[in-house]
C-alpha positions in Angstrom: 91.1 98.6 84.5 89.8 95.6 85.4 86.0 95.9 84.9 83.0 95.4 87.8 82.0 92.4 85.8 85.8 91.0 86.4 85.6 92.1 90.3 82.2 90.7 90.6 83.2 87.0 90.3 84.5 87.4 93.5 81.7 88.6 95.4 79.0 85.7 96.5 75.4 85.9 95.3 72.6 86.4 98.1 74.7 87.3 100.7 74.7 89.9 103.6 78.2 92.6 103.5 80.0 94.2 105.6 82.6 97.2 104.0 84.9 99.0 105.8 84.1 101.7 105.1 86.9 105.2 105.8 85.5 107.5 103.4 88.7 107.6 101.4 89.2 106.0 97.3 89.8 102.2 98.4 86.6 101.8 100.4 84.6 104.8 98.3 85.2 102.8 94.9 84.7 99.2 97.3 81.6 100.8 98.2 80.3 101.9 94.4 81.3 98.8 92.9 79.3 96.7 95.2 76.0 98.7 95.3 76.9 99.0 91.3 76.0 94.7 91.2 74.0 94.7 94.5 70.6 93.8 92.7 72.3 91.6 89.9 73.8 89.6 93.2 70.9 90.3 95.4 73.4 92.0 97.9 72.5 93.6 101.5 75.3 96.3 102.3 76.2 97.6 105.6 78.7 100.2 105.4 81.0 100.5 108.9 83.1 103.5 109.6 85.1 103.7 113.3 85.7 106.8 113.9 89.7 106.3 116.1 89.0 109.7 117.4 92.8 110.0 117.0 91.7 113.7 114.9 90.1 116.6 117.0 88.0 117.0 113.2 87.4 113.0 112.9 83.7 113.9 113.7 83.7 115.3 110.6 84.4 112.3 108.8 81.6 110.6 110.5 79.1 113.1 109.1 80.6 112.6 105.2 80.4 108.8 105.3 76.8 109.5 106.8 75.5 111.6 103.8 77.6 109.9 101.3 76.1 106.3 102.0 72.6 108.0 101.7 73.0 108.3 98.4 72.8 104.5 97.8 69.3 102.4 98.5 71.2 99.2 99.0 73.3 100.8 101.6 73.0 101.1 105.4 75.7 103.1 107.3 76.6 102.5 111.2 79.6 103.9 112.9 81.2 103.8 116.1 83.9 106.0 118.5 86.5 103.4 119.6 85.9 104.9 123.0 82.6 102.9 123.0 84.0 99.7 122.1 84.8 98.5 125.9 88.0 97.0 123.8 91.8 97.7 125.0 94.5 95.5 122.3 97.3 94.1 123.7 99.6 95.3 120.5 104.0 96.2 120.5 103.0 99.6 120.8 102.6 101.0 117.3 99.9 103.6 116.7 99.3 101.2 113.0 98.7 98.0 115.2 96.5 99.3 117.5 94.0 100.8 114.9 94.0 97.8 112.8 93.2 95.6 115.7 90.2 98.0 116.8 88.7 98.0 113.2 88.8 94.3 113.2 87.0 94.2 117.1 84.5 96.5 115.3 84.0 95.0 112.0 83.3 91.4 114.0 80.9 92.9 116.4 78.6 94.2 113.3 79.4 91.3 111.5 77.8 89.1 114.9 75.3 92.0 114.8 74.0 92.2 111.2 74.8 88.3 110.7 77.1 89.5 107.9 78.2 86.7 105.5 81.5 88.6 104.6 83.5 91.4 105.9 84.8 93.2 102.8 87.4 95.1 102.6 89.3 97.9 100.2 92.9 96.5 100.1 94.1 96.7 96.6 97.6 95.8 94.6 99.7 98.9 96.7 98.6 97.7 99.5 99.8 94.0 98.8 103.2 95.4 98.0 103.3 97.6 100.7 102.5 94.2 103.0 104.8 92.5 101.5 107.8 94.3 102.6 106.4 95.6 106.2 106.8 91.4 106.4 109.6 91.3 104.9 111.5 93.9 107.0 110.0 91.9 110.5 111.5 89.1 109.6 108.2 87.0 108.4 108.4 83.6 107.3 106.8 82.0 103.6 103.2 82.5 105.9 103.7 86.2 106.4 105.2 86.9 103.2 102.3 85.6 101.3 100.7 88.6 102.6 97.1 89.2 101.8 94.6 86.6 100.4 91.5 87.4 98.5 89.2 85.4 100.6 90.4 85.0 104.2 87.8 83.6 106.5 85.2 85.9 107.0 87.3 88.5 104.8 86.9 89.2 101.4 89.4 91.4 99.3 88.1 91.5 95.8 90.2 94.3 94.8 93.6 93.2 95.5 94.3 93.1 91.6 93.5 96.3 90.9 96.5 99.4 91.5 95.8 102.5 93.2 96.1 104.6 90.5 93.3 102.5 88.5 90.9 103.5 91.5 91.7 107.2 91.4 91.4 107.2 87.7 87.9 105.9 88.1 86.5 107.8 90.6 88.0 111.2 88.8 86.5 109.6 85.4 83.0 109.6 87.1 83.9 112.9 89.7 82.9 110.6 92.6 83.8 112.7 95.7 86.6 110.7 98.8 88.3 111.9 102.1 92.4 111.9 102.5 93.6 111.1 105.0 96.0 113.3 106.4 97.6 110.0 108.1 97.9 108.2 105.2 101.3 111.0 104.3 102.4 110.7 108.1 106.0 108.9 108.2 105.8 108.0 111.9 103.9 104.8 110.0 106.0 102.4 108.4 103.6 101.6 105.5 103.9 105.1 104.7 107.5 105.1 104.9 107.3 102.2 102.0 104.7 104.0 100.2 106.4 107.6 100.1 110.3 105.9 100.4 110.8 102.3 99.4 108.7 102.0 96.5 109.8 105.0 94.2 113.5 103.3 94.6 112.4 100.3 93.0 110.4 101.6 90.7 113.2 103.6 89.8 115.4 100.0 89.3 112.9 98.0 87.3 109.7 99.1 85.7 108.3 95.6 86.2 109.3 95.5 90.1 105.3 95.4 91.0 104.6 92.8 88.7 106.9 90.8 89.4 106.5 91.1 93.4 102.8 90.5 92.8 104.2 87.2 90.9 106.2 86.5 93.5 103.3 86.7 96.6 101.1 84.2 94.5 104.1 82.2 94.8 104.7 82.5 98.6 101.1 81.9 98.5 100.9 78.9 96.2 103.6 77.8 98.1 102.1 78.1 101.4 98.7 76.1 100.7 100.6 73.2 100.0 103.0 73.4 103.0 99.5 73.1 104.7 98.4 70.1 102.7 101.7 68.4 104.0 101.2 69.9 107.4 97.7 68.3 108.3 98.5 64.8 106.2 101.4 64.3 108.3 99.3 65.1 111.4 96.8 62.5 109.9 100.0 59.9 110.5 101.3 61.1 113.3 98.8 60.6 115.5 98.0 58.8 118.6 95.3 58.0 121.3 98.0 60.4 123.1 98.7 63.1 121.4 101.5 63.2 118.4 104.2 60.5 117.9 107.2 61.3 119.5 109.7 59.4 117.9 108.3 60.0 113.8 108.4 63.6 114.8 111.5 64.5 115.9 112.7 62.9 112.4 110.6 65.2 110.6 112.1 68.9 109.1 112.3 71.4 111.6 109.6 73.3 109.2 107.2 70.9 109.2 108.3 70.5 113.0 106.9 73.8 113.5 104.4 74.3 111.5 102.6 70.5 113.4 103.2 72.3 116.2 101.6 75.4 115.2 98.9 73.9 114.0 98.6 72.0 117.4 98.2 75.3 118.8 95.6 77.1 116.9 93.4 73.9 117.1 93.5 74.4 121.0 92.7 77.8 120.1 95.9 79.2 122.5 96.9 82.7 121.9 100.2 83.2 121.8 103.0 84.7 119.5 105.1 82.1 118.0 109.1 82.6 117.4 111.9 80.7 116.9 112.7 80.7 120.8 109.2 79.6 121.5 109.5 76.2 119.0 113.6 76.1 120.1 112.1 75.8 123.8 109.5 73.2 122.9 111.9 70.9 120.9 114.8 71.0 123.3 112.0 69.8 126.0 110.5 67.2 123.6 114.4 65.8 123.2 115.1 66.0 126.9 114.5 63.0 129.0 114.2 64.2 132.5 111.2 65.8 132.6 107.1 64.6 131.5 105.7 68.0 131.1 106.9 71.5 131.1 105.1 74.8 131.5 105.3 77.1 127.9 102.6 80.1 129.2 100.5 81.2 132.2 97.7 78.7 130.5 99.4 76.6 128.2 101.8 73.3 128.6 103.2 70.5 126.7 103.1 67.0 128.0 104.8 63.8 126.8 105.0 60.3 127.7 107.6 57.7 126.1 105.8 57.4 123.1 103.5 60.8 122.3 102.9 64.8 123.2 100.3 66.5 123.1 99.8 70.4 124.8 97.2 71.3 127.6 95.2 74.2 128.4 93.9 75.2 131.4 
């Protein structure tokens, strides 16, 4: 295994963190391994649980995480109902979406709260696979498919290079105590329906199938951080008093097409859901010459004059 001096290069000196913490392995060994260097690193911890209330016995849980955090003098637990969040996500409708979106609401509000430098979380190598594929299946382009990054804004993943099995041999080797999570077998999720279906077939083809996807992600990745270099130099060029030159951009490649406008789009900090209809409909507009501005969303449109384009909110 990789060992807590390995892990803790990627955790910041003198800084304030926030874990995730479920009670189960991932977040119970997160969890050990942090307090393990918190006075080496001069760490505060704040361990998080939400309780989804999706369980009649998820009170339960609460009350485990409680007691077990005790345990550590670097650690302070909180935990929250997601009834008491006064927070509804807009999500497709899966039961996996919505939960991750309420963790996230949570985890920000006691980042804001606790003025948290990082929010740190238990992900590790089967999870990145397991990413990789729920991407992969939707469709996702280089972007999605470089799945999870070690440091990711306020997120920090330090154990993304560590398998599953490596944490469950560690926590047996020292008989540290976790929850399952009865949800974690349930195949109404799709991650689960890798985990439990997918995977095994793979394995079962090559022996070095998670190596070499892990191989592959840092090359999605690599990959993507310099499609953003290109993206914002060519923004650099492109622009105008106006906006974005018309003219140079419609001879760019309908990547880098999408990904200035994109990037247009996140800088006006406009939420919206991106797709190959959504750029289709901006282009064709941008190419027409019969109209000056069109409307995309309720509070979003895209203007042009003969020369430039830039989008407004309102």
């Amino acid at each position: 295994m990789t060992t807590f001096l390995n892990l803790a290069q990627n955790i910041p000196h003198n800084s304030t963190l926030l874990i995730g913490f479920s009670g189960g392995p991932d977040s119970v060994f997160l969890l050990h391994f942090l307090n393990d260097i918190a006075q080496s690193h001069n760490l505060k911890i704040i361990a998080a649980h939400l309780d989804h209330q999706w369980r009649q016995n998820s009170c339960q849980d609460v009350a485990w995480c409680s007691n077990f955090c005790q345990q550590y003098n670097n650690v302070t637990f909180i935990s929250k109902v997601a009834s008491e969040l006064n927070f509804t996500p807009k999500t497709n409708g899966s039961k996996e979406e919505t939960g991750r979106k309420l963790r996230r609401h949570f985890f920000m509000e006691c980042a804001k709260d606790f003025k948290a430098d990082h929010i740190v979380l238990g992900h590790h190598q089967d999870d990145q696979i397991e990413t990789f594929f729920i991407r992969l299946s939707r469709g996702s382009s280089v972007t999605g498919l470089a799945s999870m990054r070690m440091k990711d804004g306020l997120y920090l993943r330090p154990l993304l290079h560590i398998t599953k099995q490596e944490i469950l041999d560690f926590l047996e080797l020292h008989q540290i105590p976790f929850l399952i999570d009865p949800t974690n077998t349930d195949t109404v999720f799709l991650r689960n329906r890798i985990r439990k279906n997918l995977v095994p077939i793979l394995d079962s083809v090559d022996s070095r199938i998670h190596k070499n996807i892990i191989s592959c992600i840092d090359h999605m990745q690599k990959t993507e951080d310099f499609l953003k270099q290109v993206t914002k130099q060519t923004i650099k060029e492109l622009s105008t008093d106006f906006g974005i030159d018309l003219a140079r951009f419609l001879k760019e490649h309908e990547i880098l097409q999408q990904r200035i406008i994109l990037s247009m789009l996140i800088s006006s900090s406009q939420p919206c859901t991106p797709s190959k209809a959504f750029f289709g409909e901006i282009i064709r507009f941008l190419r027409s010459v019969k109209h000056n501005e069109h409307q995309l969303l309720e509070t979003l449109k895209i203007i042009k004059n003969k020369n430039s384009f830039s989008f407004k909110t309102f």
